[in-house]
Backbone as CSV, one residue per row, in Angstrom:
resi,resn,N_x,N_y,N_z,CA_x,CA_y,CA_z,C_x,C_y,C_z
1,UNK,142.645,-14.460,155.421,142.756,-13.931,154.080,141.778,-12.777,153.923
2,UNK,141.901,-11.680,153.635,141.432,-10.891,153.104,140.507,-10.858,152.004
3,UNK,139.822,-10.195,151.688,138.512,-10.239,150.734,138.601,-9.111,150.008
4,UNK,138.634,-9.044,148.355,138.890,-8.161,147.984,137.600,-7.066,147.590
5,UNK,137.842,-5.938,147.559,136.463,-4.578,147.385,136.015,-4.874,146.083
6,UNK,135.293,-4.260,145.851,134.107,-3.956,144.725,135.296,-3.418,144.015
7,UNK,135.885,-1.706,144.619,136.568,-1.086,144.335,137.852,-1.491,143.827
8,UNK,138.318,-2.149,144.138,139.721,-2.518,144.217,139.284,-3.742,142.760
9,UNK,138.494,-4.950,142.784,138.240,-5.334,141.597,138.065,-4.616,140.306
10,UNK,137.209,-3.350,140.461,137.011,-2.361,139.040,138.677,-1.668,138.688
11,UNK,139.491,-1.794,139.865,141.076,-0.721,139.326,141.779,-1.646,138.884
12,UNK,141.858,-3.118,139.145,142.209,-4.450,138.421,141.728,-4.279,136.934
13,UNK,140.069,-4.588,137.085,139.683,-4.556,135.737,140.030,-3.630,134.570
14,UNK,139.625,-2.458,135.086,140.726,-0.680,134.189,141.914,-0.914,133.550
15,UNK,142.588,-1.555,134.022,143.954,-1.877,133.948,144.199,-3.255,132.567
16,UNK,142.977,-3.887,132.538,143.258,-5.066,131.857,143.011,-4.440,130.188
17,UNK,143.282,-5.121,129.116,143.124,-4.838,127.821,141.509,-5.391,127.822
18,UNK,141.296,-5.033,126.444,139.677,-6.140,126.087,139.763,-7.152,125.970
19,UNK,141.163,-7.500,125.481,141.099,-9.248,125.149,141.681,-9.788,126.635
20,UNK,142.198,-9.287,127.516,142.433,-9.727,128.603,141.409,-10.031,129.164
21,UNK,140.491,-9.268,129.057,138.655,-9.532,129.992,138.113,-10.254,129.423
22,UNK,138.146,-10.856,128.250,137.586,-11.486,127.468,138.496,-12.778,127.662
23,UNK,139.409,-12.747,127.727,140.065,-14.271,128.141,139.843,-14.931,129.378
24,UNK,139.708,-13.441,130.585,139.313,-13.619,131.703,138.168,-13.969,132.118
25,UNK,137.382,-13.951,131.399,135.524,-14.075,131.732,135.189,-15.476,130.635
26,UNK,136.072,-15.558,129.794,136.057,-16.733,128.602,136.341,-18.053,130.291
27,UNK,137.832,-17.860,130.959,138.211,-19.109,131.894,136.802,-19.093,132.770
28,UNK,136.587,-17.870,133.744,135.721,-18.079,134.230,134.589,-19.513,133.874
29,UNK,134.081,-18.924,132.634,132.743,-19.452,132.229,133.628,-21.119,131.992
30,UNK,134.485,-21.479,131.300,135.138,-22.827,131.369,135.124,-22.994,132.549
31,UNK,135.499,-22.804,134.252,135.630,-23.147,135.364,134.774,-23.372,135.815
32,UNK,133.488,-22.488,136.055,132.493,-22.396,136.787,130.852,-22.478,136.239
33,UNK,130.150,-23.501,136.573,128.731,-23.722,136.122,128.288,-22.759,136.490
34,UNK,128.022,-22.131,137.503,127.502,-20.977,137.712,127.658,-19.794,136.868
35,UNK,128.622,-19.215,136.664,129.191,-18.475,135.907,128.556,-18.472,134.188
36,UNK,128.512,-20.114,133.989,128.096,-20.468,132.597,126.800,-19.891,132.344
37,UNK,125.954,-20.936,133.593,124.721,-20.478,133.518,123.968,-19.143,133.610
38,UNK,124.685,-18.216,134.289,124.914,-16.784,134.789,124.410,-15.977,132.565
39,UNK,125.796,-16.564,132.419,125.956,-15.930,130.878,125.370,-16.664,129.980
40,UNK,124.360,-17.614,129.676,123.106,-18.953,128.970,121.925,-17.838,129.384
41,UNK,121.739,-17.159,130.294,120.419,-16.819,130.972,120.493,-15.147,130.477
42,UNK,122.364,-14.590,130.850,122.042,-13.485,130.333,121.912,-13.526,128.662
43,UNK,122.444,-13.763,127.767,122.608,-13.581,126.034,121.444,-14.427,125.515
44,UNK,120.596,-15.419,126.391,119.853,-15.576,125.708,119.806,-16.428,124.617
45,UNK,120.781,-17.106,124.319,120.880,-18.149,123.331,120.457,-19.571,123.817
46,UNK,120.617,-20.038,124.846,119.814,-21.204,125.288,118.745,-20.711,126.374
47,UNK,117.525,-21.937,125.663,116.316,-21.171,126.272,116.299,-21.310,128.156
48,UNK,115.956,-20.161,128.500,116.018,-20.046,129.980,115.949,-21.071,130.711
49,UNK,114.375,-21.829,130.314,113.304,-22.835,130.849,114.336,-24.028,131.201
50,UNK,115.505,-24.114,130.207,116.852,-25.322,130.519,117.334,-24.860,131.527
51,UNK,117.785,-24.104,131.575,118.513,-23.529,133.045,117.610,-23.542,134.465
52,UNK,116.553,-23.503,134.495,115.481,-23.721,135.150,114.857,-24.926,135.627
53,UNK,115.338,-25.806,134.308,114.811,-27.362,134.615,115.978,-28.008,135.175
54,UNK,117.745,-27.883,135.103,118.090,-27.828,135.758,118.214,-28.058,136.865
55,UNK,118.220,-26.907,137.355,117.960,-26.669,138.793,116.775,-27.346,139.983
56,UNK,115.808,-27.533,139.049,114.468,-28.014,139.598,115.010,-29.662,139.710
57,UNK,115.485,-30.064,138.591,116.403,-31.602,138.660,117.003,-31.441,140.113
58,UNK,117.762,-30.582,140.506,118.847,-30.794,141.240,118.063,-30.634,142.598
59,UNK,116.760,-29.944,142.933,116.312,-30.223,144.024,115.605,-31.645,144.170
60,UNK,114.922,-32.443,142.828,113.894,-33.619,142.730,115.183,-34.812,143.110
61,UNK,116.326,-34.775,142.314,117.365,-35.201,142.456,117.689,-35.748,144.520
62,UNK,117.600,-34.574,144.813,118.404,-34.466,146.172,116.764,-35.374,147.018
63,UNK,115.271,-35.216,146.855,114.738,-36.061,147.299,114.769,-37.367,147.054
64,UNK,114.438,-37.329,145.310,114.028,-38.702,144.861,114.759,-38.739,143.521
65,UNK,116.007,-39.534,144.148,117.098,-39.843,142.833,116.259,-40.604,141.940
66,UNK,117.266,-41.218,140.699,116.471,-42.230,139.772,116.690,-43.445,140.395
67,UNK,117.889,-43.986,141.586,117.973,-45.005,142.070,118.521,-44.326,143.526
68,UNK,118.022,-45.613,144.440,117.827,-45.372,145.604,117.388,-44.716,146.304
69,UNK,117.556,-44.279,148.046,116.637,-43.358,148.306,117.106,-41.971,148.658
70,UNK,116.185,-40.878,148.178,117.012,-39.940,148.741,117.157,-38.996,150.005
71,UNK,118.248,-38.100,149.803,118.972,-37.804,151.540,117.935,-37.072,151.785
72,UNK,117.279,-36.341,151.025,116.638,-35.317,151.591,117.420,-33.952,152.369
73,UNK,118.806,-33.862,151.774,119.311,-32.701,152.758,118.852,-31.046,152.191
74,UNK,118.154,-30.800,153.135,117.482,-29.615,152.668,118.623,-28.463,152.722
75,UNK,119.771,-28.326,152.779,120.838,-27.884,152.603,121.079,-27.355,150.848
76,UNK,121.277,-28.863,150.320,121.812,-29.117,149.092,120.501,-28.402,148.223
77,UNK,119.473,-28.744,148.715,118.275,-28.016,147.577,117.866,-26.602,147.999
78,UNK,118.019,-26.011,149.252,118.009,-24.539,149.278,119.452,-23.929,148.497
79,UNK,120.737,-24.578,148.414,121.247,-24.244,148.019,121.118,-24.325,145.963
80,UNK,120.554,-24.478,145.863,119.968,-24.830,144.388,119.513,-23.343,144.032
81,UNK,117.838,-23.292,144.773,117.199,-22.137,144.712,118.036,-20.608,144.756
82,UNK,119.266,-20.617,146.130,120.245,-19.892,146.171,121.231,-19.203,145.255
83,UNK,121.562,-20.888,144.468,122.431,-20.381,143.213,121.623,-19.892,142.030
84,UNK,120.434,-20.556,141.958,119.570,-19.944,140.431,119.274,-18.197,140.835
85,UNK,118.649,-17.841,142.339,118.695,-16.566,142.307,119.662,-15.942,142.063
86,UNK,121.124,-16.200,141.769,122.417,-15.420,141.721,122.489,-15.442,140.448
87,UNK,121.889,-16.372,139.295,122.115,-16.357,138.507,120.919,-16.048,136.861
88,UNK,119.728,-16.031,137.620,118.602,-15.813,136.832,117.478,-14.567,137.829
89,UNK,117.370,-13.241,136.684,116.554,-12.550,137.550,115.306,-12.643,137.326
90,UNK,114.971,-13.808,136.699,113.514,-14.094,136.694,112.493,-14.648,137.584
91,UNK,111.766,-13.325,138.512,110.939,-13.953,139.360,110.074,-14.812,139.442
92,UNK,109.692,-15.175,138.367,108.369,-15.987,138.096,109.050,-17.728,138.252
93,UNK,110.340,-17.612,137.332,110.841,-18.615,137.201,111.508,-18.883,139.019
94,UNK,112.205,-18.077,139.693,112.578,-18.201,140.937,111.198,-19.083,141.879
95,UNK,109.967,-18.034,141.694,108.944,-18.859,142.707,108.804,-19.993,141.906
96,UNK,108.813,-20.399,140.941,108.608,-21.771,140.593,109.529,-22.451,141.313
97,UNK,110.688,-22.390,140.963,111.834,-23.185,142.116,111.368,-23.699,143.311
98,UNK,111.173,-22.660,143.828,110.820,-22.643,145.078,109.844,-23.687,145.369
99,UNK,108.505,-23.178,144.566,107.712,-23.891,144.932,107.402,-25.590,144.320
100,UNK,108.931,-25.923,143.621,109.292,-27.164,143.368,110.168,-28.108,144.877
101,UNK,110.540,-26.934,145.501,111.840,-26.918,146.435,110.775,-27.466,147.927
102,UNK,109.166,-26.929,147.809,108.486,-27.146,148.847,107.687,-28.070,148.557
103,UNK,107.217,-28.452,147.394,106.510,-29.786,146.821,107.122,-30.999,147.136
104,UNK,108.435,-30.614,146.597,109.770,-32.230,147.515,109.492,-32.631,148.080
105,UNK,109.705,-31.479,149.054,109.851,-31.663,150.822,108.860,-32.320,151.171
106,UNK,107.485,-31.776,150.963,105.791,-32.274,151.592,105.743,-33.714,150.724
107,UNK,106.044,-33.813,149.786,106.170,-35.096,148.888,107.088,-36.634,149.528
108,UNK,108.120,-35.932,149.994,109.044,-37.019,150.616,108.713,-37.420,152.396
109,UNK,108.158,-35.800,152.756,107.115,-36.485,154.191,106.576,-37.430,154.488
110,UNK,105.372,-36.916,153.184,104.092,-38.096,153.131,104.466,-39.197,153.021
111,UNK,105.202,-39.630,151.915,106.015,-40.858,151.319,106.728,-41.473,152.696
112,UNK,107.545,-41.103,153.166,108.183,-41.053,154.536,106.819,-41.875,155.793
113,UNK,106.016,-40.907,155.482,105.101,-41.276,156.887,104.561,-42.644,156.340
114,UNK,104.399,-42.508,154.974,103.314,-43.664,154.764,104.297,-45.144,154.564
115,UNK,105.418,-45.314,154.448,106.211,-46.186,154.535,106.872,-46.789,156.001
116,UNK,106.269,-45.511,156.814,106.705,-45.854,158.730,105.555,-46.772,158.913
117,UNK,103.928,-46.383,158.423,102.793,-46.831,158.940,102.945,-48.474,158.195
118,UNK,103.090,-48.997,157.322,102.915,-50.337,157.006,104.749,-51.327,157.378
């Protein structure tokens, strides 16, 4: 399958009415969390810090659920950090991620080692 251009998306878009883009970017945001969160972060009506806590859930989540233990797939929580950069250009808030994303990790080690030793 083919992948469509930058270019070739903007001669689509040209072509559409306003309320067509607006119906079109309305499904989007119904389909896709990303997308939602994308447009929460840009307009500014819900405070960022939610969109942020979020995400930080979804890496604490992937170590240390509320029940049982967790996978630890460092997959699922880089992919976290991944999607918030696509969707929030706030650096400050990004290294926080991050450095929620590396607290886990060293957190579920220790925990890890100290549950091998007894």
């Amino acid at each position: 399958m083919k992948s469509i251009s930058i270019k070739t998306l903007k001669q689509y878009l040209i072509q559409r009415t306003k309320e067509e883009l607006i119906d079109e970017i309305a499904d989007l945001f119904s389909r896709f969390d990303m997308v939602k969160d994308y447009y929460q972060e840009k307009s500014g009506v819900e405070d960022g810090g939610k969109i942020l806590e979020k995400y930080k859930s979804q890496i604490t989540h992937e170590f240390f659920p509320a029940r049982g233990f967790g996978k630890a797939r460092l997959s699922v929580a880089r992919k976290a950090v991944i999607d918030f950069r696509k969707v929030s250009k706030s650096k400050t808030e990004l290294a926080d991620l991050m450095l929620r994303y590396v607290e886990m990790g060293v957190r579920f080690t220790n925990e890890c080692r100290i549950s091998k030793k007894h």
